[in-house]
N, C-alpha and C positions, 0 to 999 in steps of 0.2 A: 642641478649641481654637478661640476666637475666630477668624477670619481674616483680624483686624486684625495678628493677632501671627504671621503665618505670613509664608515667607521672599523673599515677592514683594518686589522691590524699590521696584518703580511701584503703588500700588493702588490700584484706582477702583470708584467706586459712582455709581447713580442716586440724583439730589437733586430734593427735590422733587414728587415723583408723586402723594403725597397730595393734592395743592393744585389747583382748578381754574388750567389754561395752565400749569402748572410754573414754567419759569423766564422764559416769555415773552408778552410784553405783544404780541399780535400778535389779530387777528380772524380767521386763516384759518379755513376751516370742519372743518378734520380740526385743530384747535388742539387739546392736551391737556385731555380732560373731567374725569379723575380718578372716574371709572364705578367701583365699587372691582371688576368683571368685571376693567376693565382692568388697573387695577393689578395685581389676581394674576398676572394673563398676565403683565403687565412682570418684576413681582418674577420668576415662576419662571423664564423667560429669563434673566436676570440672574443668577441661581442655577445653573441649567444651564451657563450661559460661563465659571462661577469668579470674578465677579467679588466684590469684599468685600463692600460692606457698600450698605445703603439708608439713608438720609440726608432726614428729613422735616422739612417745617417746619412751627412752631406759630401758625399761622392762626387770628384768630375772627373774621374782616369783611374786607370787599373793598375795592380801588383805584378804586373807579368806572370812569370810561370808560365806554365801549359794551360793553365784556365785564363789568365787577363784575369784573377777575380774581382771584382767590383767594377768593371770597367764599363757595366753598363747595368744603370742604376738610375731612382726616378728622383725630380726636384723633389723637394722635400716642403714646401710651403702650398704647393699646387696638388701634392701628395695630400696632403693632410685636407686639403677642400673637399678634393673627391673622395676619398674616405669619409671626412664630415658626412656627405651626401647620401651616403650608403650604409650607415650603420646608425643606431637608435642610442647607445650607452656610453660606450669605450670611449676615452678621452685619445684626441688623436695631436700628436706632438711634433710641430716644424723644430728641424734643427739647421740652425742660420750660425753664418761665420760671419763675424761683427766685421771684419775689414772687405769684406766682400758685399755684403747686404746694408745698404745703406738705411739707418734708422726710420727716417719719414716711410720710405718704401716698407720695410718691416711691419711695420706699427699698422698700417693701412692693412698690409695681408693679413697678417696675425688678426686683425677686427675683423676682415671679412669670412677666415677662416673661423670664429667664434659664432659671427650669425648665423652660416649656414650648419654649423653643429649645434647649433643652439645652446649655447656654453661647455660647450665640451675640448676649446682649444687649449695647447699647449705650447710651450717654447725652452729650448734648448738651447741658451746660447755658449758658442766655443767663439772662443777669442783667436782660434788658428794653429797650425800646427806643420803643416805638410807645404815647406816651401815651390815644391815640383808641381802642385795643382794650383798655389796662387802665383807663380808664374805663367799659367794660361789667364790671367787677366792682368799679366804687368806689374803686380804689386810686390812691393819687397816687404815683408814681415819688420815690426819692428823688433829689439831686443825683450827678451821673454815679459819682464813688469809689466813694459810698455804697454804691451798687448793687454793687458785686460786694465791700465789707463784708461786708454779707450772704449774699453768694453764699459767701464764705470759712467762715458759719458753718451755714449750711444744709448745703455738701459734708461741714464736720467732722461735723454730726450725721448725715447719712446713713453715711459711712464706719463711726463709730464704732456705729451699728445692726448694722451688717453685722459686727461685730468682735465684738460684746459680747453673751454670754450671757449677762446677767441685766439687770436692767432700772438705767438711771441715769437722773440729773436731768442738766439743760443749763441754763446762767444766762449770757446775752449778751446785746450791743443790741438783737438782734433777735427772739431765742427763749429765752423761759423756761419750761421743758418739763420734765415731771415724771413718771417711774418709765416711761419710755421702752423699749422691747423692739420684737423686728421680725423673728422666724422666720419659716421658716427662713434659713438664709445663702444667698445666689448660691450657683450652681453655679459660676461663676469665681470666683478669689480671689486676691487680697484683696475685690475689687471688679470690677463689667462695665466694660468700657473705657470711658474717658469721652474725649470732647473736646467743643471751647468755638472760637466765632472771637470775634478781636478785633484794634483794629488800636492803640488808648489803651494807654498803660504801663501804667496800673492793669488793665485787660482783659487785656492780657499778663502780668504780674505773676501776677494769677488762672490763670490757663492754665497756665504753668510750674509752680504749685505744685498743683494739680487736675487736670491735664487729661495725658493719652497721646497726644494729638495734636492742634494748633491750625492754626484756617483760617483762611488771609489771600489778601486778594483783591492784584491787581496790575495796573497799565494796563503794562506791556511787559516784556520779562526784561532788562533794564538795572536796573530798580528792583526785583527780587526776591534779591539776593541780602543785602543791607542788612538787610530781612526779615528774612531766616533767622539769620542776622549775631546781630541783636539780642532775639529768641525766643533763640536758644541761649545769651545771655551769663544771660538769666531764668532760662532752665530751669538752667544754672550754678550759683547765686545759692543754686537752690530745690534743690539736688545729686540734679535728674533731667535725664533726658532726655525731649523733646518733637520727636515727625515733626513736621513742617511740610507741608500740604494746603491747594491750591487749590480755588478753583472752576472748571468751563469749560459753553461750551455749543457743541453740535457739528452741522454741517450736513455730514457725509460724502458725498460723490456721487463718479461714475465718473470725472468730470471737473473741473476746476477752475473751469470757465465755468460746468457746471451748481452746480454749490455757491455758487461765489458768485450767480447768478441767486436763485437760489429764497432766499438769505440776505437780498438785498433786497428781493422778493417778502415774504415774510412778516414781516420786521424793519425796513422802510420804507414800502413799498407801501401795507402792510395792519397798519402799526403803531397798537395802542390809544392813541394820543395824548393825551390825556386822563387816561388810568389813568399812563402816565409821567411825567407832567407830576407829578400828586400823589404817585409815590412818589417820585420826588428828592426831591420838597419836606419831603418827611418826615426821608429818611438827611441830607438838609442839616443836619437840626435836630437832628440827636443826633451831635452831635459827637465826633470818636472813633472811629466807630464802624466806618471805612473810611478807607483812604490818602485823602486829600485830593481827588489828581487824578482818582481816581472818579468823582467827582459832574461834570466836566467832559466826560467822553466825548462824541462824538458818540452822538445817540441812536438812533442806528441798534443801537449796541451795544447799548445799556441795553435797547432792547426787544427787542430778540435774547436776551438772558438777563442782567437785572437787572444787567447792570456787571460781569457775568463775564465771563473772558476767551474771545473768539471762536475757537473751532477748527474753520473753515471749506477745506475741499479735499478733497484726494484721499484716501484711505488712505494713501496714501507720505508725502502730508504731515502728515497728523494724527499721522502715528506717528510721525514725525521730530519736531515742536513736543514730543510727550511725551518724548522721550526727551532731547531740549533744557531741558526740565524736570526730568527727574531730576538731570544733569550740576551744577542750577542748586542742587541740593541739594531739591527735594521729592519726599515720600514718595509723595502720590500727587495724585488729584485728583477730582471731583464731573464726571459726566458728564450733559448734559441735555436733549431735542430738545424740537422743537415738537410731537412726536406718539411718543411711547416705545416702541410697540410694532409703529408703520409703520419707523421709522428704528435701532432699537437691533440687529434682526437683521442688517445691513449693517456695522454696526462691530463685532461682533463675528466675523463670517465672514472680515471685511479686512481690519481694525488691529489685533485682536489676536493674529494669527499675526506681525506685522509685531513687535511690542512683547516675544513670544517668542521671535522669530528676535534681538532687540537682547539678550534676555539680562534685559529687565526683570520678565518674569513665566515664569512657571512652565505648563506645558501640564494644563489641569485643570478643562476639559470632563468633563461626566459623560457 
């Protein structure tokens, strides 16, 4: 079984590890390389502690700054094979840009990624965002709706591959595609789990009728419940249900002085200033695409982890804000440090015993 669909109530995953710096725009010198040595280490950690699921992003070019951050970063469908290959539990999750990944091609990978994890794949689909990286394949974005149009008919073509033993035509805006076929099926069924983040009606719209679980970012838990609120009136609408997941980024220490320290240290001190600067300038411009107040943070946050929510202190308290999030009504949430495999063995030895003792997850350590 996936471990999206198992009976944890809180679930978390590593976001990001493919990507040089992960989720932070910072210069320190142990900053996340994305080595892929490393990454195995992380994944198998990750896997080892029980957590769900790994969470990549699809990268082809960098923020500049003094780091270039992301600018060199792994495919994300060939990511998640070799990961399948190397880890026993963790659900591992392609994130694919619908106007770049053509469905037939998709649906194929996505199946092969499912055999060789043995039902453990995932799918992320974004309908696009970053006109400066799909300009390295020529493509002009359509206007914002448009884009997850498309995204509506690309999911129906890939579903219906996975459904249909003999070959059919498809005739839409977007795809006119002829005597179509796609063995074998996934190993899960209907289909690998998928989820989608959005914050635009139409982006949620999409998600409610495609997606198993959608991610929406937050600046405080006063303005998270609203969220879920109106995700769940969608998935209504669409007569399913949809978790609701965040994102966070986390500086665990023994102390609260030292977390916060080293939070400023490496998310102020030795912030890539330059690399932040341009990627606001970008989610400014794609409107939709995040709560509003977002883009407004101080930047101390944003280069601490891109506008994710800070989970900054002790174990006592890290565990406590998640567990303040479940209550808040989400399912789980993306977990992400400045160096993933100096910092990830600490929160799992101390907040997740804490997170078991509240009842939100299950003891399931190998």
């Amino acid at each position: 079984m996936n471990p999206m669909r198992n009976a944890n109530r809180f679930k978390l995953g590593l976001f990001s590890i493919n990507a040089d710096g992960g989720t932070a725009f910072t210069k320190v010198g142990n900053r996340w390389r994305a080595d892929w040595g490393e990454i195995e280490q992380a994944v198998q950690k990750a896997d080892a502690a029980g957590l769900e699921f790994i969470l990549p992003i699809a990268r082809w070019k960098g923020y500049g700054g003094e780091t270039n951050v992301r600018a060199a970063s792994f495919e994300t469908l060939t990511h998640a094979a070799a990961l399948g290959a190397v880890t026993r539990n963790i659900a591992i999750f392609a994130t694919v840009h619908v106007p770049l990944v053509h469905p037939v091609f998709a649906a194929k990978a996505l199946m092969t990624v499912d055999h060789v994890s043995r039902g453990r794949a995932g799918l992320n689909i974004v309908c696009g965002w970053n006109q400066g990286e799909f300009d390295m394949f020529g493509y002009h974005q359509s206007e914002h709706d448009d884009r997850y149009a498309q995204g509506h008919e690309w999911y129906a073509i890939l579903t219906r591959i996975y459904e249909s033993e003999v070959p059919f035509d498809y005739q839409g805006k977007f795809y006119d595609l002829k005597q179509v076929i796609g063995g074998p099926a996934p190993v899960q069924q209907p289909r690998p789990v998928t989820l989608s983040a959005a914050f635009s009606p139409a982006g949620r719209r999409f998600a409610a009728k495609t997606s198993d679980f959608l991610f929406t970012t937050f600046r405080s838990f006063e303005t998270v419940k609203p969220h879920i609120a109106e995700i769940g009136r969608y998935a209504s609408e669409a007569g399913r249900e949809v978790g609701v997941l965040t994102t966070t980024h986390v500086v665990c220490r023994e102390t609260e002085a030292e977390a916060h320290h080293y939070y400023r240290f490496y998310a102020e001190e030795n912030a890539d200033t330059d690399a932040v600067t341009f990627h606001q300038r970008l989610k400014e411009a794609h409107y939709g695409a995040l709560e509003p107040d977002v883009m407004q943070l101080e930047r101390r946050r944003y280069a601490g982890g891109t506008g994710s929510y800070p989970l900054v202190g002790t174990p006592e308290q890290i565990a406590d804000e998640m567990i303040a999030m479940h209550k808040l009504g989400l399912a789980g949430a993306t977990i992400s440090f400045v160096n993933f495999n100096d910092e990830l063995p600490f929160f799992v030895e101390r907040v997740l015993p804490l997170l078991e003792q509240a009842g939100l997850r299950g003891t399931t350590k190998q």
